[in-house]
C-alpha positions as CSV (number, residue, x, y, z in Angstrom):
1,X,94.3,83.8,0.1
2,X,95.0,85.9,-2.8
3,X,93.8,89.5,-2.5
4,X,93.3,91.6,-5.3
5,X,90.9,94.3,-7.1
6,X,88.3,92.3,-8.7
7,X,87.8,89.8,-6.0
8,X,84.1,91.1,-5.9
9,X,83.9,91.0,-9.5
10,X,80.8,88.1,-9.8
11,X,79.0,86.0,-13.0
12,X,75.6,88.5,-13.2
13,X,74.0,85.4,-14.9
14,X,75.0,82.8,-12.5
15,X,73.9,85.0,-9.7
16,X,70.2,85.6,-11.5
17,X,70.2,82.2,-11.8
18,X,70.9,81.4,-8.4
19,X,69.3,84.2,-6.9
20,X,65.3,83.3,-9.5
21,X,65.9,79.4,-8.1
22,X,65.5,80.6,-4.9
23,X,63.0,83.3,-4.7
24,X,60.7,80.6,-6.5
25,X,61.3,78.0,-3.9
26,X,60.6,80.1,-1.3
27,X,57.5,82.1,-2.6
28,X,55.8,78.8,-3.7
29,X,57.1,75.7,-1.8
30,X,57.7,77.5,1.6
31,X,55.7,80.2,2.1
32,X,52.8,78.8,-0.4
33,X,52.4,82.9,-1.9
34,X,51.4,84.2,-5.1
35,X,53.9,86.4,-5.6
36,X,56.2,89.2,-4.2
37,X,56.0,92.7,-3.4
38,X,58.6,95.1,-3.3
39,X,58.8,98.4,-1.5
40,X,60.5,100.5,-4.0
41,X,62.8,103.5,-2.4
42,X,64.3,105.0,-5.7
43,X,67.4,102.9,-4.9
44,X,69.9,100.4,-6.5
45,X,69.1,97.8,-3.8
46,X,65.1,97.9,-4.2
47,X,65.8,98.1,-7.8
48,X,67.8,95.1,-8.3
49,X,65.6,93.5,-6.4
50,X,62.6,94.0,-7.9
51,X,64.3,93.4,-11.4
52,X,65.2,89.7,-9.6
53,X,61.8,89.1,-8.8
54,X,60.5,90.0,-12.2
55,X,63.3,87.4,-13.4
56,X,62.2,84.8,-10.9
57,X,58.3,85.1,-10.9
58,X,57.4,87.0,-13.8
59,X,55.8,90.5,-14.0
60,X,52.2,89.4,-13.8
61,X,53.7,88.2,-10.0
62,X,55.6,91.4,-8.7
63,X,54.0,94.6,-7.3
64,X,55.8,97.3,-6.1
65,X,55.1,99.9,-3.4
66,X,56.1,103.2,-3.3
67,X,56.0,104.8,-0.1
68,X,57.2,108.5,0.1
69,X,56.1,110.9,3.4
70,X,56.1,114.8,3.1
71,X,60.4,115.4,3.4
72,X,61.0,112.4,1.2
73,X,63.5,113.2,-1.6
74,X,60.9,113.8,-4.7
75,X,63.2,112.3,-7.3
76,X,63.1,108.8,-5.1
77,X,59.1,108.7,-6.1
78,X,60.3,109.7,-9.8
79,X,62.3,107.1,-10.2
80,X,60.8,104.6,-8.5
81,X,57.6,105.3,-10.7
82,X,60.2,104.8,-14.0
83,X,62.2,101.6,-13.3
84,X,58.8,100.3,-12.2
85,X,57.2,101.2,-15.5
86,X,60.5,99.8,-17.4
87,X,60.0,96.5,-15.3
88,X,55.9,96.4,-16.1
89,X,55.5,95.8,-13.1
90,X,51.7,96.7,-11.1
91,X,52.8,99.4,-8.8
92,X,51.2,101.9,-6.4
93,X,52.1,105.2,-4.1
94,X,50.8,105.8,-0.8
95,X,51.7,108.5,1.0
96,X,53.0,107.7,4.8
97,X,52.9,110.9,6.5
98,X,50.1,110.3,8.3
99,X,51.6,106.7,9.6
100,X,54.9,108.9,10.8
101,X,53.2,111.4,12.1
102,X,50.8,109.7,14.1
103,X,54.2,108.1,15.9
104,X,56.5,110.7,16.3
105,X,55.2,113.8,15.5
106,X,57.0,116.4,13.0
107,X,55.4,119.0,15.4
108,X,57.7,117.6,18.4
109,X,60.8,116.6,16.3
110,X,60.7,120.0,15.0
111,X,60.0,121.5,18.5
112,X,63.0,119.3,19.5
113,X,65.8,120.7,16.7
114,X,64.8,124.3,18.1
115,X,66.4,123.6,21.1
116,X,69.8,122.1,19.7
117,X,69.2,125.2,16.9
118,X,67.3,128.6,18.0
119,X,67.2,129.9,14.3
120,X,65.4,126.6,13.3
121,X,61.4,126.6,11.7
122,X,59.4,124.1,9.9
123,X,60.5,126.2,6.9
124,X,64.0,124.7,7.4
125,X,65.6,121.5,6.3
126,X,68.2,119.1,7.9
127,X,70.6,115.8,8.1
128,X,73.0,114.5,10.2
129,X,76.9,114.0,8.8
130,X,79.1,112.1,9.8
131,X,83.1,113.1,8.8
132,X,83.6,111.6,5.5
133,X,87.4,111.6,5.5
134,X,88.3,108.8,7.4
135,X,90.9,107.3,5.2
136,X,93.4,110.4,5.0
137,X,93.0,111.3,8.7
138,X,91.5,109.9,12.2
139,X,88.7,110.9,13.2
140,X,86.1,110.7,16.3
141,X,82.7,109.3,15.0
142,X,80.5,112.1,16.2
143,X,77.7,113.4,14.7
144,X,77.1,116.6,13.5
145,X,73.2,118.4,12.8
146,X,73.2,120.5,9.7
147,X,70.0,123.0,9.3
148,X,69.6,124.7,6.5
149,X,67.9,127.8,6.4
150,X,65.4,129.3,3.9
151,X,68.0,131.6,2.7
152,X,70.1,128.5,1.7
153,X,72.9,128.9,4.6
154,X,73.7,126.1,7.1
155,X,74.2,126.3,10.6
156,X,76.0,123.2,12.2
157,X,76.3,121.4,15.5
158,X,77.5,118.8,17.2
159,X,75.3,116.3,18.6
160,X,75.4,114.7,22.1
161,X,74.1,111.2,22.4
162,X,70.6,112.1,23.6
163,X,70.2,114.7,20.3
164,X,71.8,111.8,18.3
165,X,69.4,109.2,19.6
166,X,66.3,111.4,19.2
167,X,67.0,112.4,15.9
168,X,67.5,108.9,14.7
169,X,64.5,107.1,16.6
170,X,63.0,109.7,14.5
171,X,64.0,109.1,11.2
172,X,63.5,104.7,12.2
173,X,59.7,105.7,12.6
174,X,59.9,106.5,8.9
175,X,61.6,103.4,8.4
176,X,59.2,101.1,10.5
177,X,56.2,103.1,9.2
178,X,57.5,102.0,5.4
179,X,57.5,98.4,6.3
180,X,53.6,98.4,8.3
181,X,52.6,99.4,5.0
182,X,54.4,96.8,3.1
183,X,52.9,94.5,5.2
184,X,49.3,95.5,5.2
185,X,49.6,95.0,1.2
186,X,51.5,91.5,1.5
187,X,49.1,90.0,3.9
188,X,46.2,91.1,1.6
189,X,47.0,90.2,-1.4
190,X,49.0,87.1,-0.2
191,X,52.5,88.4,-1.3
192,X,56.1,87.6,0.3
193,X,58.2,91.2,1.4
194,X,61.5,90.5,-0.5
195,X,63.9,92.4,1.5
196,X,66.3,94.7,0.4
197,X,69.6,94.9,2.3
198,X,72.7,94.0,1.0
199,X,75.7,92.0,2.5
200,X,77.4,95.6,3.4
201,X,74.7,97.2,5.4
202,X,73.9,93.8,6.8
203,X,77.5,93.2,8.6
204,X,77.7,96.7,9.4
205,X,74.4,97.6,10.8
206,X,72.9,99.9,8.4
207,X,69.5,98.9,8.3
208,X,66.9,99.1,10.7
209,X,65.2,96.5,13.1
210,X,62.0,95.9,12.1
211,X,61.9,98.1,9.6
212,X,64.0,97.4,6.3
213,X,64.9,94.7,8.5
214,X,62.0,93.1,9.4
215,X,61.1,90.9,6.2
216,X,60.0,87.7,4.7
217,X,63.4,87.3,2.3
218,X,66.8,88.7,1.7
219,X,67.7,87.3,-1.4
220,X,70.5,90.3,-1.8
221,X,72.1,90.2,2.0
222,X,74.6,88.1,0.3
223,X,75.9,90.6,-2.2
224,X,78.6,93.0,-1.5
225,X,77.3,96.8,-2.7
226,X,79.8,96.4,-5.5
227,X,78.5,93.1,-6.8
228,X,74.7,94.6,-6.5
229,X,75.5,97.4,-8.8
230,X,77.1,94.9,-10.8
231,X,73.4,93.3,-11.1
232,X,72.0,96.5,-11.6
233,X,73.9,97.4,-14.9
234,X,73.0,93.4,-16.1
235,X,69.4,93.8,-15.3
236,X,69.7,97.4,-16.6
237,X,68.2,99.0,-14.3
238,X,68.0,102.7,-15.0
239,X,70.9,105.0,-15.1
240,X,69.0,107.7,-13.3
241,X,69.1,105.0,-10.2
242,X,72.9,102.9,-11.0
243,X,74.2,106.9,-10.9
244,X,72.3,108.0,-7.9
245,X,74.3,108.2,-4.2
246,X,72.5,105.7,-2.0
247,X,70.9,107.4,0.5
248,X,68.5,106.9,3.4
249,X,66.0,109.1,2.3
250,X,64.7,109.8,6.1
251,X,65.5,113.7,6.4
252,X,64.9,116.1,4.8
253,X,68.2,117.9,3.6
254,X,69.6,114.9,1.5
255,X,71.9,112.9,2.6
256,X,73.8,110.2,1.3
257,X,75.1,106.5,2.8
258,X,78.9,107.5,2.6
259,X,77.9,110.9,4.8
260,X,75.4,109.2,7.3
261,X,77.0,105.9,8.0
262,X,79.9,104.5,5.8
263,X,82.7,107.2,6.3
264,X,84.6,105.7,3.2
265,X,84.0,106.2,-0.1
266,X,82.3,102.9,-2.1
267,X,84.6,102.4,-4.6
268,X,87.2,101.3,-1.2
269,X,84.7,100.1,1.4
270,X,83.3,96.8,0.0
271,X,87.1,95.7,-0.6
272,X,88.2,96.8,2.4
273,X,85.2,95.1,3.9
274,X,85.8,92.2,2.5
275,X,89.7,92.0,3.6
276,X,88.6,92.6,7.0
277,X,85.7,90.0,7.0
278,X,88.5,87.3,5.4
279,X,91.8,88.2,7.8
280,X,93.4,89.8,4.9
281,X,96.4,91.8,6.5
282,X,96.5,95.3,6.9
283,X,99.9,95.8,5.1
284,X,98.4,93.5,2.0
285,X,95.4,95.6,1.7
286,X,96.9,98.8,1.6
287,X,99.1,97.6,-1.2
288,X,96.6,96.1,-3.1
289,X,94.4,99.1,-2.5
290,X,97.4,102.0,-2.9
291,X,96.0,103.5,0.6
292,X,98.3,103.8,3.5
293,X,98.4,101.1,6.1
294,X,97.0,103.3,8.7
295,X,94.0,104.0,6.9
296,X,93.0,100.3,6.8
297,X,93.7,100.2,9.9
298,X,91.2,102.7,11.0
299,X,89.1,101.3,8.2
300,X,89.1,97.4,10.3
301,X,88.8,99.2,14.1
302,X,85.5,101.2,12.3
303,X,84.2,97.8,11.1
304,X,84.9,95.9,14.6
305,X,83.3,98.3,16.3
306,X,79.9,98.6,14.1
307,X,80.2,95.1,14.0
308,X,79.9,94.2,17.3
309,X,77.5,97.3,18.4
310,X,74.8,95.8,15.4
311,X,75.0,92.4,16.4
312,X,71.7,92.4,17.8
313,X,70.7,93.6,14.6
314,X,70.9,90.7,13.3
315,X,69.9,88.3,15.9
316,X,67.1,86.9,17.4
317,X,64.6,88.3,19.8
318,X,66.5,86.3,23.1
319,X,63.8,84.5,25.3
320,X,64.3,82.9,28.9
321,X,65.3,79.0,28.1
């Protein structure tokens, strides 16, 4: 197989083509629907997909839902609100802190950070990084708690797996929370939830079960992060959204994809992704790629081993046969 730079380099047209065939099947042959609804996150992915459903349906047949809670990013509602508005598409805000709350409690999560950080009130903000350098140097995969104070200064530590696991059951509640409410409009107005994962998140685990996983479709899962910004400049989707760094939008001292999850920089993961996925060696990806051969090296090990601890991810609920 012939590697090279614009492997992921796809026919937008073909794929809107491809991509509106489907989504019409599905929404009115299988699942007998009036239309779709999208739950909008001020993202590329949510975006593009909304724009495809536009394309496949018609505007008349697309609703989005805009779902922020009180330590959502305020420019995700912004421009959520805009490309919605550019689309023409029927749209509506509901705020879910009450859903998040009513799960997990800020009151305890907050209770909980004082314990990992003394100095930390409800007056501060946090994330959790992950070390973003992983091409020039190896690195362990632990996570660290940044809290930033009032006064602007950040105090860091590193998390154990029982800090780690809290934090994040925390931030899936937001998640899950996102997608009852997706539902409850779906099932009421008789709508298909398009999904909104793409092909990178979906073979490395970045998405959450039952939550932006747990739809009806996902006409995107097939599309490499590259190839869906690709769409989004075709489909012209707002600059405001093509320029923004994805991110999950679940704390509440941004955060973005690359920090959180990916470790490598975008315009190198989705080809080194796709080298991995295809058996491309690691000698012919570093050339092609101009990055040393240990890097992809630690690049494959990183995928293997999010890989294999997502797959249940993406499988089925096992039952006793």
């Amino acid at each position: 197989m012939s590697f090279h730079p614009d492997i992921l380099t796809i026919s937008p047209s073909h794929e809107i083509t491809k991509i509106s065939s489907f989504l019409y099947e599905e929404v009115y042959k299988h699942f007998r629907r009036k239309g779709i609804i999208v739950g909008l996150s001020g993202g590329v992915d949510s975006a593009v997909m909304a724009a495809l459903a536009v394309h496949a349906l018609g505007k008349e047949n697309v609703i989005g839902l805009i779902l922020p809670e009180k330590e959502s990013n305020p420019l995700s509602a912004q421009y959520a609100v805009k490309h919605a508005e550019k689309l023409g598409i029927q749209f509506f805000q509901q705020d879910i802190t009450a859903s998040v709350d009513a799960v997990g409690g800020y009151a305890s999560r907050d209770a909980y950070l004082k314990t990992l950080i003394p100095a930390f009130t409800p007056a501060c903000r946090y994330n959790i990084v992950l070390p973003t350098d992983f091409l020039e140097r190896d690195s362990l995969g632990i996570y660290k708690l940044q809290v930033q104070l009032p006064d602007g200064s950040i105090i860091a530590k590193r998390l154990d797996m029982e800090a780690f696991r809290f934090l994040t059951a925390f931030a899936s509640i937001k998640i899950r929370a996102r997608m009852i409410h997706l539902y409850w409009e779906a099932e009421r107005r008789n709508l298909v939830v398009a999904g909104t994962t793409n092909k990178t998140e979906m073979i490395l685990g970045d998405f959450c079960k039952y939550g932006d996983g747990g739809t009806d479709l996902e006409a995107i899962a097939h599309l490499y992060k590259n190839q869906i910004y690709q769409l989004a400049h075709h489909l012209n989707v707002i600059p405001e959204i093509i320029n923004r760094d994805p991110s999950p939008d679940t704390f509440s001292l941004p955060v973005h994809d690359q920090q959180f999850f990916f470790r490598i920089p975008f315009d190198k993961l989705d080809l080194l992704l796709y080298s991995w996925e295809h058996g491309i060696t690691a000698a012919e990806a570093a050339g092609v790629l101009g990055l040393s051969e240990d890097a992809v090296k630690r690049a494959y090990r990183d995928f293997t081993v999010k890989n294999n601890a997502t797959a249940h991810l993406r499988a089925a609920a096992k039952s006793l046969s």
